[in-house]
Structure formats: C-alpha cells, structure tokens
C-alpha positions as CSV (number, residue, x, y, z in Angstrom):
1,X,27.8,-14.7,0.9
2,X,23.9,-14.6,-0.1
3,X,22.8,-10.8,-0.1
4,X,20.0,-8.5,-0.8
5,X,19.5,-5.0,-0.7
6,X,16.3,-3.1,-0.7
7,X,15.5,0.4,-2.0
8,X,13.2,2.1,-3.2
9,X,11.1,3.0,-0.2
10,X,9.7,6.9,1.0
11,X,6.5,8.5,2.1
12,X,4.2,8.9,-0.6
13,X,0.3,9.9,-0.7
14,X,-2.9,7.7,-1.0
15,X,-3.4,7.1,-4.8
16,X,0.6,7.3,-5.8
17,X,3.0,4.9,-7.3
18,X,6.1,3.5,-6.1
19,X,8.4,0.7,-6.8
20,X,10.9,-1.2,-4.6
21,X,14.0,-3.0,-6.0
22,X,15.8,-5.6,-4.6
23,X,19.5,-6.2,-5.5
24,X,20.8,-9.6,-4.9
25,X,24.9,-10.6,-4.6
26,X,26.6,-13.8,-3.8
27,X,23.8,-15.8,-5.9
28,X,21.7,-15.6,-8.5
29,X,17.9,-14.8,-8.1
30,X,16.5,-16.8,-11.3
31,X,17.7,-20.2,-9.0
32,X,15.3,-19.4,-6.0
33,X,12.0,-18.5,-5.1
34,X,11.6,-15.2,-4.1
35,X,9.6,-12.9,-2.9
36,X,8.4,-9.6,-0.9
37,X,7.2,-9.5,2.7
38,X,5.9,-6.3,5.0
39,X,5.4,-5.8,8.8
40,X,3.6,-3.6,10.1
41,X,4.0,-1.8,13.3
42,X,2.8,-4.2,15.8
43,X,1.8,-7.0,13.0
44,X,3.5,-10.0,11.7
45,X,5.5,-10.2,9.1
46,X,3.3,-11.3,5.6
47,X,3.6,-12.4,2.2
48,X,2.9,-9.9,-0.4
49,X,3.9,-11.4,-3.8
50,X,6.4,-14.0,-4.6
51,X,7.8,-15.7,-7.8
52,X,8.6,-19.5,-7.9
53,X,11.4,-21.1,-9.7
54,X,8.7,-22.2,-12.4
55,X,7.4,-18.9,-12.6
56,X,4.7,-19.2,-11.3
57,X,3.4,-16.2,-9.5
58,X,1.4,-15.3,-5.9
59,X,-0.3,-12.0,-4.7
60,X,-1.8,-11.6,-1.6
61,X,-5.4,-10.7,-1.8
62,X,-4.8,-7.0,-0.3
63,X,-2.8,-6.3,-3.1
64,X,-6.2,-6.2,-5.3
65,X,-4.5,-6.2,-8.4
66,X,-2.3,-2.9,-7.3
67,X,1.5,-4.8,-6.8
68,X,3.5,-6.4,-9.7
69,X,6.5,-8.5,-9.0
70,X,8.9,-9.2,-11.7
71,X,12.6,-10.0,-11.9
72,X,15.2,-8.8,-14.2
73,X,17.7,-11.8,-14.6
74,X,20.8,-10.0,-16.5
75,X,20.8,-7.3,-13.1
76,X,20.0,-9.7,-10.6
77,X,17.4,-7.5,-9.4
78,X,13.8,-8.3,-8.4
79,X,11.5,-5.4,-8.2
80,X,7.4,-4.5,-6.5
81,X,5.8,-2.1,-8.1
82,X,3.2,-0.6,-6.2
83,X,0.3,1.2,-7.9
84,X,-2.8,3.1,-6.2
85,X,-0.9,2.6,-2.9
86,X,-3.1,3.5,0.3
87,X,-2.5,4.3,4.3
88,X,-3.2,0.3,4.7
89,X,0.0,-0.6,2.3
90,X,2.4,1.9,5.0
91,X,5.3,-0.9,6.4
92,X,8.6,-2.1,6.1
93,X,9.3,-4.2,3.2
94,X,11.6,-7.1,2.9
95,X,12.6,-8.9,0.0
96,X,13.6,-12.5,0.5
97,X,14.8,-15.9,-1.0
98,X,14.6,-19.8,-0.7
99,X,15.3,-23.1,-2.4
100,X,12.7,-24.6,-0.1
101,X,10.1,-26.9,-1.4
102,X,6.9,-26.3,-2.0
103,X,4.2,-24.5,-4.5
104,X,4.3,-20.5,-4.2
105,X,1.2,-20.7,-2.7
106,X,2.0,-22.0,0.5
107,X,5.8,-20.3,0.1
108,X,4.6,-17.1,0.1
109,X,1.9,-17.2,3.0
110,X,4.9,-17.7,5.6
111,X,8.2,-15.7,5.8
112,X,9.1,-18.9,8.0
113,X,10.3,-20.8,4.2
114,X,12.6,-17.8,3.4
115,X,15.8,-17.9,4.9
116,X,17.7,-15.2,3.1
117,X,16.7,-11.5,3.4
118,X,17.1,-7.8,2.6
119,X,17.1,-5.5,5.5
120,X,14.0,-3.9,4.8
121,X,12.7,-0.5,3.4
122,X,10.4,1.7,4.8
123,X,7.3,2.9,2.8
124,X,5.1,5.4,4.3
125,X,1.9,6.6,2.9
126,X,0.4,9.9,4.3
127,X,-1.8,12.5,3.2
C-alpha cells in the first residue's frame, strides 16, 4: 500500500524558515515523480516544486528562489525547505507521487497527474 506522511508544518513569522518532510512507505520515492502541492483556503490546489524521475527539477514562480526540494533516497523521505517564508506561502501542504508521463513542467502545474498523496500539513505564517 502506497503511503506518504507529511510533517513538518506550524505557524511561523514573515522572514522564518521551515522545512516539510515527506515520508514515503509501500514504494520507493527515487521510481516516481514527486512533488509538493498547497491549497489555500478557498484556492485550488497548486504545484509548488516537483522532481522528475530524470531529476529534473520545477519551482513555481512564487517560490522566487525561497523553496528547495530534494529527496533523500536511503530514508525514503522527500523534503521542502522553505526559506524567507511570507503571509502569501500560509496553506496546507501535500506531498504527492506519479509514474505518469510527461516533462515536470507540465507534471507539476496540475495536482490532477498525481495520484498518490500525503494528507497534508498545515503551515501558517503570522506576525
């Protein structure tokens, strides 16, 4: 059974750092694309960085050079790390995962290509 399980997440001010991790089970995360998602209250769900098979990596633009996503293959554990976070970046974050085809350009613009996913952690940031 394909798992992942987010943590990570908390309130934390305009300006801080924070990084999520993602724990996978049941498969291993080196054989998929995979990738990070938010929502919003009242917004769709959206791509925030993802990693293809081939390594190749995507950031959404409003991450501005702030997010890093990296993997760490012998823990089976994909991680965000979010730097200079502001009030904009305050969601629920998913991590998810797909074989689907496709460059990680266009993966990581839908959450519709990722069928496996975490059950989201809440980040928060307040003043």
């Amino acid at each position: 059974q394909l798992q992942l399980v987010e943590s990570g997440g908390g309130l934390v001010q305009p300006g801080e750092s924070l990084t999520l991790s993602c724990q996978a089970s049941g498969f291993t995360l080196e054989n998929y694309h995979i990738g990070w998602f938010r929502q919003a209250p009242g917004k769709q769900r959206e791509g925030v960085s993802c990693i293809h098979i081939d390594g190749s990596i995507y950031h959404a633009d409003f991450t501005e050079g702030r997010f890093t996503i990296s993997r760490d293959n012998a823990k089976n554990t994909m991680y965000l790390q979010m730097n200079n976070v502001k009030s904009g970046d305050t969601a629920i974050y998913y991590c998810a995962a797909t074989k689907g085809p496709g460059s990680i350009w266009t993966l990581c613009r839908s959450p519709y290509f990722f069928d496996s996913w975490g059950q989201g952690t809440q980040v928060t940031v307040s003043s």
